[in-house]
N, C-alpha and C positions, 0 to 999 in steps of 0.2 A: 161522431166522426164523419167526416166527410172524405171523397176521391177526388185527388186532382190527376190522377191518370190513371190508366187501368194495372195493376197490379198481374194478372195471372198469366198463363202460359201463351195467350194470343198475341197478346202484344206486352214489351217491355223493355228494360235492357237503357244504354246509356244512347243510343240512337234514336230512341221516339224520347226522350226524355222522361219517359213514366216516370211516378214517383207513389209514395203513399203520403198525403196531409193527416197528420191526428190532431185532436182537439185539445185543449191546451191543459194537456197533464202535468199534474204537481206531483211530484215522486215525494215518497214516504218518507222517513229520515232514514239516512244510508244509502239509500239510490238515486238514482239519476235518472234524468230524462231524457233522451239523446235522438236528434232524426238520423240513424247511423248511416251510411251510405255501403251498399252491398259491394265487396269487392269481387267476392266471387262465390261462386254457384256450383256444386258439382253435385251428382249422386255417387251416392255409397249404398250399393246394395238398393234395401229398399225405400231409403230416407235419402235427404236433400243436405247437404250439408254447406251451409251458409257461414261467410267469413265475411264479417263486418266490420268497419270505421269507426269505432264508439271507444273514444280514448277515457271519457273519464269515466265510463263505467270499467271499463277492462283496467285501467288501475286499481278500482276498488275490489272488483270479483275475488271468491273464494271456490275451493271444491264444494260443489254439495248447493249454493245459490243457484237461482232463475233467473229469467227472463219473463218481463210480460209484453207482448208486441201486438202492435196492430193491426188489424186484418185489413186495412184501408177502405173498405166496405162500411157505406153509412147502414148497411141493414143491419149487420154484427157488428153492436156497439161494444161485445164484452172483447177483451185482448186474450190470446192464445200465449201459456203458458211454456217454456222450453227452457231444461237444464243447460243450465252452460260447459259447453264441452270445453271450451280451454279459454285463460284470458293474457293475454302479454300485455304489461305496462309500458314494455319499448316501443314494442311495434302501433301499440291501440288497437290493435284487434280484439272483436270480438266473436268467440266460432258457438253455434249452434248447430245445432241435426236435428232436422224439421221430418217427420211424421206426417205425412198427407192420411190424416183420419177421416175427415171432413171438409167441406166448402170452405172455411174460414183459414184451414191448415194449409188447403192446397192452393191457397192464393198464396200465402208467405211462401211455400217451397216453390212456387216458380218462380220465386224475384230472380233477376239478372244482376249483374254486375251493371251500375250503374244507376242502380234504384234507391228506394229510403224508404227504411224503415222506423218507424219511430218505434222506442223501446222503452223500457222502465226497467233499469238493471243497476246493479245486484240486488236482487230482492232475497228475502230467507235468512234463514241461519245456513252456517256452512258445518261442513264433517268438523269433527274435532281431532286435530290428530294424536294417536298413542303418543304413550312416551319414546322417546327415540329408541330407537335399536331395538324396540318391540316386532317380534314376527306378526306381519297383516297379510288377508287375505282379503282381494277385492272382489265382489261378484255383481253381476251387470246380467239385466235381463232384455233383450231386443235393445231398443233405442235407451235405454238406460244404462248402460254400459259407457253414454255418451262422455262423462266427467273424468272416467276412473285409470284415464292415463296420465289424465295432468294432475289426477291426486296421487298416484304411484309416485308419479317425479317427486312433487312435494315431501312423499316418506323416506323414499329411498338420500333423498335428502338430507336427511334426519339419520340417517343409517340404519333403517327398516330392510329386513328379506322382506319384498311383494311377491306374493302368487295373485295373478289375476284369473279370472274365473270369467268366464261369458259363453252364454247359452240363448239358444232361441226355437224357436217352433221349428226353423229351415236354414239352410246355409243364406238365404236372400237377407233374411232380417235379423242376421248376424253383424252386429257390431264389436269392435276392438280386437276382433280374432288378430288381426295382422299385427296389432300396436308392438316394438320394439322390445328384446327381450334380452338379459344376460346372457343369456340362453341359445340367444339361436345360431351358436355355434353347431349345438347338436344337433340343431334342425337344418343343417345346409345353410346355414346363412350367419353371413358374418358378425363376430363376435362386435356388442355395442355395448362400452362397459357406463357409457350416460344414459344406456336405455331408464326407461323411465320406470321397466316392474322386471321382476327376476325369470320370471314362466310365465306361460302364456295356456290356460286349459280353456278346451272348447268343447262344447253339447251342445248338439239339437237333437231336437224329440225325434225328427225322421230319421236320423242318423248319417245326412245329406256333406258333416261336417265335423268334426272330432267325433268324440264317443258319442256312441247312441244315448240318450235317455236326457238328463236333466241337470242343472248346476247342483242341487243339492246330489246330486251319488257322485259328484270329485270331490266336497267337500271333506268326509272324515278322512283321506289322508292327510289332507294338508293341515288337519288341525290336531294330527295323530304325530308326538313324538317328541324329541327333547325342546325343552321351550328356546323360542326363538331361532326356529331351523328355517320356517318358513324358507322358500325359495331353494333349500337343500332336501327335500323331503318330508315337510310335515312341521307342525309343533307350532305354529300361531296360532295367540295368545288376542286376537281381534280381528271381528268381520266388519268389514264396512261395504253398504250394498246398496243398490239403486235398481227399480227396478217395477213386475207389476206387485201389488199386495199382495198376493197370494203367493210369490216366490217367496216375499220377503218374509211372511211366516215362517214358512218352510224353514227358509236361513237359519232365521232366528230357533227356530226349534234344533233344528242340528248343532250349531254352534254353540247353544245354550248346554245343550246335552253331553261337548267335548269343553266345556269351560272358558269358550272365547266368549269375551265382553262381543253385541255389536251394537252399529249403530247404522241406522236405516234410513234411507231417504224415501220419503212415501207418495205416489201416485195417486194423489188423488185429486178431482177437477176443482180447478183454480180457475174460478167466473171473473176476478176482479185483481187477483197478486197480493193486494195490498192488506187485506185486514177488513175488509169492508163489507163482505156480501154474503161471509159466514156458512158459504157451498161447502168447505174443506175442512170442515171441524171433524174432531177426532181424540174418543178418548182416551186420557192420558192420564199414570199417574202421576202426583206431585210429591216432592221431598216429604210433606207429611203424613204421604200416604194416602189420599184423596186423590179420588178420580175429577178430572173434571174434560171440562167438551172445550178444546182449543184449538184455534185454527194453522191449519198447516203452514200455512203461508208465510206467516208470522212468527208465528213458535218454531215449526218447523222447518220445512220440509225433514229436516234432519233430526230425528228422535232415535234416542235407547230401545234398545228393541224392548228390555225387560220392564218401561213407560208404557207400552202402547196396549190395550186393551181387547186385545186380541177378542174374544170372547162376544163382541160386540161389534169389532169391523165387519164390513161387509154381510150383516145380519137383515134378513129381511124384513124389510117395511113398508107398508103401505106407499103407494105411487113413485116407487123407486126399485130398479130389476136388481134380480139375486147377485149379489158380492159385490155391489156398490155401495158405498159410504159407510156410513154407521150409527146405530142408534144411542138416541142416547139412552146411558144407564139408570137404573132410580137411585143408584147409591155414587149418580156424579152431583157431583155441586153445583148449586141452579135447577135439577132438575124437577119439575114438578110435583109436587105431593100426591100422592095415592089421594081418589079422594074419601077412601073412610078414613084418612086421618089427616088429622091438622094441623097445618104447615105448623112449623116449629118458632120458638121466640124470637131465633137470631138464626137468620136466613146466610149463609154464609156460602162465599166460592163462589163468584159468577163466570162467566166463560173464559177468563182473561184473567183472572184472581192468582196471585201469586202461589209456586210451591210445585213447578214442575223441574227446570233443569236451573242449576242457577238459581234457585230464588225464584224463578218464573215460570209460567205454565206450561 
């Protein structure tokens, strides 16, 4: 990739004419490749929230797909990774919330309005949603909560109660706390019967913003009570969550333990979006009950919680720090033979090998 202007916070914006050039990307099948043009730029708390010009990816976007964009910088040739917070097919927009983690993040979060980004969107699989009229409960952790008001709309659509759930370390890197609510009559605030989820619950660890402690200790009530109350007190029947790995355990063990189905979108580093560079693999099991090592990106982001391989994410490994990635298993598919013993006749399951969701890994 090369820079045809300076992208970060020094200079930018529709007056120096900055831009970002990227090099001539071939989007996967199903996405798109887009120079999107920033319309605007604001902060939210502690992230950047970016609303883009990308009509035909935002006709195609689902809840629960990505984003892979360009850092405009020919030194960071790999694209930064970002959940799609919402996509309108009228308007063309396309919205993200950008996370300044690092050098390559904090050039996207300072684009202006007026700039371009090149992007490669919808990437992923998207949530799948319950059946209608099924009680759901969303839970969102910091910048991960990014999605779960334009997936609320989507159910309540469908005629789902949403409880939404969002937590974070501090009231700063609290996202969705405010998102519209049936609800917020009771809360001093006028009744929205198109709000897009039914309640609104908030945790942070300091206790700086709703309840003190953590997403998982609001969960058992909402999952506590006659089926399909959600939004009245309790009793959904599925979680659907985004967030860091280690929440999403947590989730998954709670809701597991009260009988909600979920389904998780997983964080993990995405070098390339596409299927290509094999950074985001992660074990899974498939339909026939075989684990195998497949990549997030592709299969994923969005997996079963009672798929994923808990036992082995975030496992340490040689030249990679504790609760990052995961290793792979001796009983996934592909994986190499012990060597006292000898690979087998018929080497079956490679990374990619069918028999995860769907027929596929």
């Amino acid at each position: 990739m090369t820079a045809a202007g300076p992208v970060d916070g020094a200079v930018g914006g529709a007056e120096t004419g900055a831009e970002v050039v990227d090099d001539e990307a071939v989007a996967p099948p199903g996405a798109v490749a887009e120079r999107a043009v920033v319309r605007s730029a604001e902060p939210v708390g502690a992230y950047t929230r970016l609303v883009l010009a990308a009509p035909r990816s935002a006709a195609a976007a689902r809840p629960g797909q990505f984003a892979a964009c360009s850092t405009g910088d020919s030194g960071m040739l790999l694209r930064r990774s970002f959940s799609i917070s919402s996509a309108d097919a009228a308007t063309g927009e396309l919205v993200l919330v950008v996370a300044a983690a690092g050098p390559g993040t904090a050039r996207i979060a300072a684009l202006r309005a007026g700039d371009v980004l090149p992007v490669l969107a919808p990437l992923g699989r998207p949530f799948a949603l319950p059946p209608a009229g099924d009680g759901v409960v969303l839970v969102g952790g910091g910048y991960g909560a990014a999605p779960l008001a334009w997936l609320g709309a989507a159910l309540r659509a469908r005629g789902s109660a949403v409880d939404l759930v969002v937590g974070a370390g501090d009231a700063r890197r609290l996202l969705g706390h405010d998102t519209p609510s049936t609800a917020g009559k009771a809360d001093g605030v006028p009744w929205d019967a198109d709000a897009p989820v039914d309640r609104v619950h908030v945790a942070t660890e300091d206790g700086s913003a709703g309840a003190r402690g953590r997403v998982t200790d609001l969960l058992p009530d909402l999952l506590a009570g006659p089926a399909g109350s959600a939004g009245r007190g309790g009793g959904a029947q599925h979680v659907l969550a985004c967030g860091p790995m280690a929440m999403l355990r947590a989730v998954h063990e709670v809701a597991s333990a009260a009988g909600a189905t979920t389904q998780l979108a997983t964080e993990e580093s995405m070098a390339c979006g596409i299927g290509v560079c094999m950074t985001c693999v992660l074990p899974v099991v498939g339909d026939d009950g075989r684990t195998r090592m497949v990549r997030a990106c592709t299969e994923g982001p969005v997996f079963p919680g009672e798929r994923l391989r808990w036992d082995a994410i975030g496992a340490p490994a040689p030249q990679r720090p504790a609760g990052v990635g995961a290793r792979v298993l001796d009983d996934a598919g592909g994986a190499p033979a012990p060597a006292s013993t000898p690979p087998p006749a018929s080497a079956g399951g490679g990374a990619t090998a069918p028999g995860v969701v769907g027929g596929r890994p």
